[in-house]
N, C-alpha and C positions, 0 to 999 in steps of 0.2 A: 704343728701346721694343719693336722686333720680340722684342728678345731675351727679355721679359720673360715670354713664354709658357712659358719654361721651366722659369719657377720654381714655373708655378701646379700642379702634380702633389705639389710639397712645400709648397701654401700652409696647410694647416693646422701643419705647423712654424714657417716663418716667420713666423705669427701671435703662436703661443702664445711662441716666443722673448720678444719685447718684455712678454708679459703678467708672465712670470717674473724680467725683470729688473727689473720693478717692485717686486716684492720685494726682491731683495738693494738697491736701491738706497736704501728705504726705510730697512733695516736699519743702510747705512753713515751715512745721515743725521741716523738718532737716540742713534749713537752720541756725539759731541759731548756733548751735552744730558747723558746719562749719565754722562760722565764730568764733567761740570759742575756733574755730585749730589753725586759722590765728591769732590770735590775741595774744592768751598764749604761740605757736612755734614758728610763723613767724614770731613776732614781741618784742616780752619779750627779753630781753639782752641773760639770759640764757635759749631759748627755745630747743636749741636743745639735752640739759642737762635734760629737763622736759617731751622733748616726748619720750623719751625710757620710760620714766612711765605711759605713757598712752598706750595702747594695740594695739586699734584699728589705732588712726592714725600712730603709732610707722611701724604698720605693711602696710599699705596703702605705705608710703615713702619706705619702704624696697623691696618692691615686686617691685615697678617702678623704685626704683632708686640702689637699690642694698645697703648695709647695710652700714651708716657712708659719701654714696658716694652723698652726697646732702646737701643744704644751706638753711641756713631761708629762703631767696629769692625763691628755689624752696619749700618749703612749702607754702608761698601764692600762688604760682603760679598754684601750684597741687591745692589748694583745695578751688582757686578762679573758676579756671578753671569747678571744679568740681562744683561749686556753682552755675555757667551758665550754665553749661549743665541739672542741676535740674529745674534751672528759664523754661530752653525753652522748657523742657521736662513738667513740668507744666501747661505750657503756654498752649501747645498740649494739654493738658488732659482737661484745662479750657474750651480751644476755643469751642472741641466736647462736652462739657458740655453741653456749654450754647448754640451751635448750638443744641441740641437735646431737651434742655430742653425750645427752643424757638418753634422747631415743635411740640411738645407735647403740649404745651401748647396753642400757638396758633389753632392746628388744633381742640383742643377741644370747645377755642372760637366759630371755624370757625361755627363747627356742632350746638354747643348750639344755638348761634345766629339765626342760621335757622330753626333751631326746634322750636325755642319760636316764630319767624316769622309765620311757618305755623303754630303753633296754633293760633297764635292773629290773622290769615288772618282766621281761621276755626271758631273762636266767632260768635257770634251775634251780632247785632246795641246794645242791650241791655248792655252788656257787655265790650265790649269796652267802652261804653260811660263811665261805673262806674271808670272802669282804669283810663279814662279820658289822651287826646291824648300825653298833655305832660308828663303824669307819662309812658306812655307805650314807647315815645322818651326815655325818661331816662332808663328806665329797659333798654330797646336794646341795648344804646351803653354806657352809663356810668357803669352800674351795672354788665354788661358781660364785660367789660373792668375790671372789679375788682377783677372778676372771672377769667380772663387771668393772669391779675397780681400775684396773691393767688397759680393759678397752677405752675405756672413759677417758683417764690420764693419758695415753698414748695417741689418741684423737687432739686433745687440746695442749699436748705439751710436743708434739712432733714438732709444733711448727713455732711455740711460742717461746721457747728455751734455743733453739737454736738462733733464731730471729735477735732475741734480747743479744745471745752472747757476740753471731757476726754483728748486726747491727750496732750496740752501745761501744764493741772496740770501734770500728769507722767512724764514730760518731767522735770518740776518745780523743781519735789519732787526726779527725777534724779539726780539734781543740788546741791540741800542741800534743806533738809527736813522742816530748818527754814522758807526756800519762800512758803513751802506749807502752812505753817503756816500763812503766809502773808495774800495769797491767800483765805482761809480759813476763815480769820476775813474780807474780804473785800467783800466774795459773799454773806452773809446775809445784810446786807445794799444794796448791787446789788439788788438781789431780791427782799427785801422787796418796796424798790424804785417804782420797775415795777407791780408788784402785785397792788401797790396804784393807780399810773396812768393808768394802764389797768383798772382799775376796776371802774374808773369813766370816762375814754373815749369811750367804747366800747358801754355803751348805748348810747351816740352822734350819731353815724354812722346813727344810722336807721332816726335819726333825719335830719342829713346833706342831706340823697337823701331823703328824704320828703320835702326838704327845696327847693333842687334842681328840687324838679318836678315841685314844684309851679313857679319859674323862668321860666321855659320850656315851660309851659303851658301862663304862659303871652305874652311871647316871640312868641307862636303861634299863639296866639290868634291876637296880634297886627298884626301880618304878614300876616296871612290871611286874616284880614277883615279892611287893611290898610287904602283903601278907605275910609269905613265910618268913620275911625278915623280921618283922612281928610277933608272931609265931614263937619265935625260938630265939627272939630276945637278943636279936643280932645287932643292932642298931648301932652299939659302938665300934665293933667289927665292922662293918659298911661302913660308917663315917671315917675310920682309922684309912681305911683301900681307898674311899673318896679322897680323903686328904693326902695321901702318898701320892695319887696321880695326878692329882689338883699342883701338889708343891712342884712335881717332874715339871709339868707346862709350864710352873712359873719360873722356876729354875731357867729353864732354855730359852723363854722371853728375857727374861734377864741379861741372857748371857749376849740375845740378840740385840738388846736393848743399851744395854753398856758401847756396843761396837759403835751401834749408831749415834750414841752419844756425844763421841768425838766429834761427830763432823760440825755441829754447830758451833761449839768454842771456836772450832779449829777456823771455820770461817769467818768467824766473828774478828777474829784476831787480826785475821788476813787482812780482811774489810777495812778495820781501822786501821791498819799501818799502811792500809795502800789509799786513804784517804788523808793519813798526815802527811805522807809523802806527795801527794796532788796540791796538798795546802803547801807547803815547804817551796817543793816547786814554781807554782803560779806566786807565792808571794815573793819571791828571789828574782824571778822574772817581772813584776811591776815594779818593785826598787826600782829594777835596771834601764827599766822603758822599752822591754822587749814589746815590738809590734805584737797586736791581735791578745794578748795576756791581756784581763780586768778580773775584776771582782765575779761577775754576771759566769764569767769562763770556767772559774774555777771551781762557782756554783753545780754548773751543770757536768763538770767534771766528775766531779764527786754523786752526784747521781748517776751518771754513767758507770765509773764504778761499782758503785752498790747494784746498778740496774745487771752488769755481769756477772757478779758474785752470785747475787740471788737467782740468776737464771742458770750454773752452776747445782745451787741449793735444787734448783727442778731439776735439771740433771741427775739430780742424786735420788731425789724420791723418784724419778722415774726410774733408774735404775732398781731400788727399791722395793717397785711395783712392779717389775720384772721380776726379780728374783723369787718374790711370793709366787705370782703367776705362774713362774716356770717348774715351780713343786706340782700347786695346784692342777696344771695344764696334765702334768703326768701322772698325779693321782685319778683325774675324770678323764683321760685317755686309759688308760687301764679298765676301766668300765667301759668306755665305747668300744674298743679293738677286743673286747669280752664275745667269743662268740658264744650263740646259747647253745651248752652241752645237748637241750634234747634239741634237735629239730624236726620242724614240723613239717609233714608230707604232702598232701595233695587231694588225698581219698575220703571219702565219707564212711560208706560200708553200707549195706547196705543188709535190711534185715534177715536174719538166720535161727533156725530152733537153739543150736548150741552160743548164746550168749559172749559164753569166756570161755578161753581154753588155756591152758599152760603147755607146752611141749618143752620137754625136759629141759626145763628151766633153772637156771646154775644164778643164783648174785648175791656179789658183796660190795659194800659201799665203799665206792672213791675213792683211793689210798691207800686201802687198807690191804693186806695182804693175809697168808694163813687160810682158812678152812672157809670157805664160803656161807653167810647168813645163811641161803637157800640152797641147795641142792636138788636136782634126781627131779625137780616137781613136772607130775602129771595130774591135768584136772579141767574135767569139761564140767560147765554150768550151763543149765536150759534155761529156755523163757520161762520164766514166772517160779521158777524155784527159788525155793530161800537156801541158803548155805549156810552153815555156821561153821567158823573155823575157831578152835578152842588148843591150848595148850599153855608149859608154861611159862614163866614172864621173860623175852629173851627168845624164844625160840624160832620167832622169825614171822610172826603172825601179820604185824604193819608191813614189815615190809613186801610182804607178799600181796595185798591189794595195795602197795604206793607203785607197782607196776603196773597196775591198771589203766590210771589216768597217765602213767609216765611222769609221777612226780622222779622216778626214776627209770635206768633200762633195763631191762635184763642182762648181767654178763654173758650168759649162753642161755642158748634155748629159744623159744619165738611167745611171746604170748598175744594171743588175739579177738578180739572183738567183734561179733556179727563176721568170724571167718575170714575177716584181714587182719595182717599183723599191726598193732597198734603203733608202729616205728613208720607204718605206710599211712597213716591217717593225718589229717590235718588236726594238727593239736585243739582248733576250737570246736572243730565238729565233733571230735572225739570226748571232750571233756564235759559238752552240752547233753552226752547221750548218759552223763554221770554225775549222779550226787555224794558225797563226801561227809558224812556225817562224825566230825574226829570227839573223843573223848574229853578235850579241854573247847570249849565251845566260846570260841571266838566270834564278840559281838562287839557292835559300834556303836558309837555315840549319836544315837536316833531314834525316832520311834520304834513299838514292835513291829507297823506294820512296815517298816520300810526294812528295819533288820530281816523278815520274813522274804520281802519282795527282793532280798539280793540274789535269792535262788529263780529268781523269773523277772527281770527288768519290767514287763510289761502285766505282769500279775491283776489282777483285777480284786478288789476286797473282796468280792465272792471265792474267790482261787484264797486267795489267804487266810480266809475265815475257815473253808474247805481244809485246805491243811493242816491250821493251826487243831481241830477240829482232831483229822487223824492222828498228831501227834501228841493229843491228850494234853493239849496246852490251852483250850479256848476257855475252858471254867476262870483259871486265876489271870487270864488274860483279861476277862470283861470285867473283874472285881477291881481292875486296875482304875486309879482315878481318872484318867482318860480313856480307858479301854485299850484297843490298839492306835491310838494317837499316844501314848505316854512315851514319855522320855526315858531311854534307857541311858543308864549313868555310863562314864566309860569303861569298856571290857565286861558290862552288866553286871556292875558291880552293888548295883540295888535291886538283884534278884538271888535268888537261891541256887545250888547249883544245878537243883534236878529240873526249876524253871529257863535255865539258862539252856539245858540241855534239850529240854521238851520245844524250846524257842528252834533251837540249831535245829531239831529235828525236822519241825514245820517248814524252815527255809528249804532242806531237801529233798521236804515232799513237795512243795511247790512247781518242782519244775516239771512233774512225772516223769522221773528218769527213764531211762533202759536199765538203768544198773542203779542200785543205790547201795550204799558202803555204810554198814554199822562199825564204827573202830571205838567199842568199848563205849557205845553214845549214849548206852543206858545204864551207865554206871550206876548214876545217881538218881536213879528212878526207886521207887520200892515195888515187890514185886508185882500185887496188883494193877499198878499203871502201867507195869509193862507187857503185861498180860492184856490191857485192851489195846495197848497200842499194836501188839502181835497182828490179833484178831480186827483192826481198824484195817491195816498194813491189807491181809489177806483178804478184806472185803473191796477196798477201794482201789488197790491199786494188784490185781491179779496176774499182771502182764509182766509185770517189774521185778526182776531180778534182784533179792534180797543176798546180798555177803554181808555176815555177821558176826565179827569178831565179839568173844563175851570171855569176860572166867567162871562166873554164876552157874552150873547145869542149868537150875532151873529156865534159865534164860535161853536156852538153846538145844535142850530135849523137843521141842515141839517143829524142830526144821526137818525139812526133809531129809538133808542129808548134812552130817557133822564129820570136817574134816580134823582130824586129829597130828597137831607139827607133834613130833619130837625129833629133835635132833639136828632142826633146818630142811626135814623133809616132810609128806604126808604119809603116815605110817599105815592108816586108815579114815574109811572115808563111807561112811554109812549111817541108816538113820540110827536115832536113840538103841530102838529094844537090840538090836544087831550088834552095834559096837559095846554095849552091856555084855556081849557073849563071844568078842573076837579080841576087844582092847583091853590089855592090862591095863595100859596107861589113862584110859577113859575110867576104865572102871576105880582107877587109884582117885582118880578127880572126883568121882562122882561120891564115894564111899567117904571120901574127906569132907565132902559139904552138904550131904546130906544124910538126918537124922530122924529118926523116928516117921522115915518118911515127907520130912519138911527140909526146906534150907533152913540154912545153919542162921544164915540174917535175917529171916523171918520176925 
């Protein structure tokens, strides 16, 4: 029911839809009847002996054609005539129908989709990960696709399924009372039919998009990390996992697909035994010279008939369309009633000498229980100092600046920014005054210069030339055959990966942080490139707070101060020549990768 707000911005569509298909439904209902004219007056040897005893069309022929002064021939003609102008007149009421009952529904798509957007974009890492990427692909476009469908159908079938089923029995039971009886014996086997197969398809649904996320998520997963599938020659191992989950969704369609199978024999069968029995009837009744039974009656019987069945048949796909819906509606309810794990505060902060601080800082991620990633952490950073944090793989190094931005919180302890706790900031203030430079360097399918411009919306190509510039990227940038207009393939996947990195870099100098976050971002540099990007860093941007995760020494001997994790905590925390003379464990680092006085990857 939450969802339902979103259709109230197109409730005067959704209104007028059912008013309109009040129309054409009227239209298809009196056709019968008319053709019941034509076929008993216009066509019967003695029809024009038969319609002075009928009232209505007795009196239609008399008012156009004047009393006695007209032929069979004009009786089809009159009320063929009249038969088209209901069809187009219909037709009209259909078209606006279903144009109104497509904006309604669609625009409610339009709005959901984007509201479930910014909330999945307002989660957390933590959160999203539990969704997991291919179930949140499926809510977005499968599961709001079902929810388009559901509004759509229930707009134009509220009124036209019901309308057919009261409307064609009156209409039945206007004919001779026997067809109602027909009718009668044939909608409890209707029903009970649909009652069975709903009742065992509907819990399928939730099963089919479960089945389906896990497809999605394979399908992602191969495709993002093609290469190493590649790599290591995995290829028929992924298509074997594809095709396990692929068979599972087919499986369960199937199984949902069998159920629903039923119903069409089922009312096919109905259909014709409750139309031989309308024939059986009206023809046992003209033998006998039962008043009001012809030919024309037992025509539009049988239409009526079918006209119930079939509105029945909507019945059922609406129900149908519910049953999907009502999976769907609780999978994209689960993401709206999602509140977001961080939230966001109020405060800006305003500038300070001490940068960052940690106050004994305790965290471990989400669920998890046992010994905490971080411990015990104490650690102030000034303006314009570089940091380097160094240890080994595991020890807790990401996740100690992913508290920064609040990609997550601290379990204990306060950590704060310009000397407010980051838990008090407003998360977009807060994340403006920081750039995030991560080691797998995530890029879009766009130019460079606009890949660069995502760290500043408003960037100027002097600002982008400037940073690409600092980050030792502008040489193989202008060599490109567009320069910075060139197309980057997706994920940069026609770039190298130290150009890929040199690119991420320039987007996080573009914005001139307060804080900028090295996370291993010059892996793939060689050491000279990183060595000007240092000395670029320390020339242009002097104000700006450098943290610098590295494994390299050489890459982080020249910070001011290098904190050293072992163990989830900071053991020491001082420059190069210092921790050479206080840290075992630096010095274990440093004596293992460098040789003769050189790195070892030199």
């Amino acid at each position: 029911m939450k969802l339902v707000k979103y259709i109230r911005p197109y409730l005067f569509f959704a209104l007028i839809s059912p008013i309109l298909m009040i129309g054409e439904v009227l239209g298809d209902l009196s056709l019968p009847y008319l053709m019941s004219y034509i076929v008993d007056y216009g066509i019967a040897e003695n029809g024009l002996e038969l319609i002075e005893k009928a009232p209505l069309p007795y009196g239609v022929m008399n008012f156009l054609y004047g009393a006695g002064n007209y032929s069979q021939l004009n009786i089809i003609i009159t009320f063929g005539l009249l038969m088209l102008l209901i069809v187009l007149v219909g037709g009209f009421f259909g078209t606006l129908c279903a144009y109104t009952a497509a904006r309604a529904s669609q625009g409610f798509g339009h709005d959901l989709r984007c509201a479930a957007y910014r909330r999945v974009m307002s989660l957390s890492i933590e959160q999203t990960d539990n969704f997991t990427t291919g179930s949140l692909v499926t809510r977005m476009t499968n599961d709001i696709s079902m929810l388009i469908e559901f509004v759509e159908m229930v707009i134009r079938m509220c009124v036209r399924s019901p309308m057919f089923l009261i409307g064609g029995t009156i209409m039945l039971i206007s004919l001779n009372i026997k067809f109602g009886v027909v009718l009668l014996c044939s909608l409890p086997l209707l029903l009970g039919t649909l009652i069975f197969v709903l009742s065992k398809s509907v819990p399928l649904y939730s099963v089919v998009q479960k089945k389906l996320d896990k497809v999605n998520s394979v399908v992602q997963e191969n495709v993002s990390g093609a290469r190493v599938v590649k790599a290591y020659v995995r290829e028929d191992y992924e298509i074997g996992r594809f095709t396990a989950a692929n068979s599972e969704l087919k499986d369960i369609n199937l199984r949902v697909l069998k159920l629903m199978a039923i119903i069409h024999p089922v009312l096919n069968i109905i259909q014709n035994f409750a139309i031989i029995a309308i024939i059986l009837i009206g023809g046992i009744d003209i033998s006998e010279g039962v008043a009001g039974m012809s030919v024309g009656s037992i025509m539009a019987g049988i239409t009526y008939v079918t006209q119930v069945i079939m509105s029945v048949m909507m019945v059922t796909m609406l129900f149908n369309s519910i049953s999907r819906a009502i999976a769907s509606g609780k999978r994209i309810s689960e993401i709206m009633d999602s509140d977001p794990a961080i939230k966001s505060g109020d405060k800006n902060g305003e500038a300070n000498d001490t940068v960052i601080s940690f106050e004994n800082v305790s965290f471990r991620y989400p669920g998890t229980s046992g010994r905490p990633v971080l411990h015990g952490i104490n650690l102030e950073v000034k303006r314009g100092e570089t940091l380097a944090v160094i240890g080994s793989t595991g020890c807790g190094k990401t996740s100690l600046v992913n508290l920064i931005p609040r990609f997550y919180d601290a379990t204990e302890g306060t950590v704060k920014v310009n000397g407010t706790d980051v838990k008090e900031y407003d998360l977009t203030a807060l994340r403006k005054k920081i750039s995030s430079v991560m080691q797998k360097s995530e890029l879009y399918s766009d130019t460079v210069e606009n890949n660069i411009r995502w760290g500043k919306e408003d960037a100027t190509p002097t600002e982008i030339k400037e940073a690409a510039e600092t980050a030792q990227a502008s040489d193989f940038i202008e060599h490109l055959p567009e320069g910075y207009k060139s197309f980057i393939a997706e994920k940069g996947a026609s770039l190298s990966g130290g150009q890929k990195q040199r690119i991420s870099i320039a987007r996080g100098v573009v914005r001139k942080p307060e804080i900028l976050i090295f996370d291993d971002a010059t892996s793939a540099l060689d050491l000279a490139t990183e060595a000007k990007l240092r000395r670029a860093l320390s020339e242009k941007m002097k104000d700006t707070t450098v943290i610098m995760i590295a494994q390299r020494i050489a890459s982080v001997k020249e910070a001011d101060r290098i904190a050293v994790i072992e163990d989830g905590t900071i053991k020491h925390c001082a420059p190069h020549d210092e921790l050479m003379k206080i840290s075992e464990t630096y010095r274990d680092i440093y004596d293992s990768q460098m040789k003769n006085g050189g790195d070892i990857n030199e």
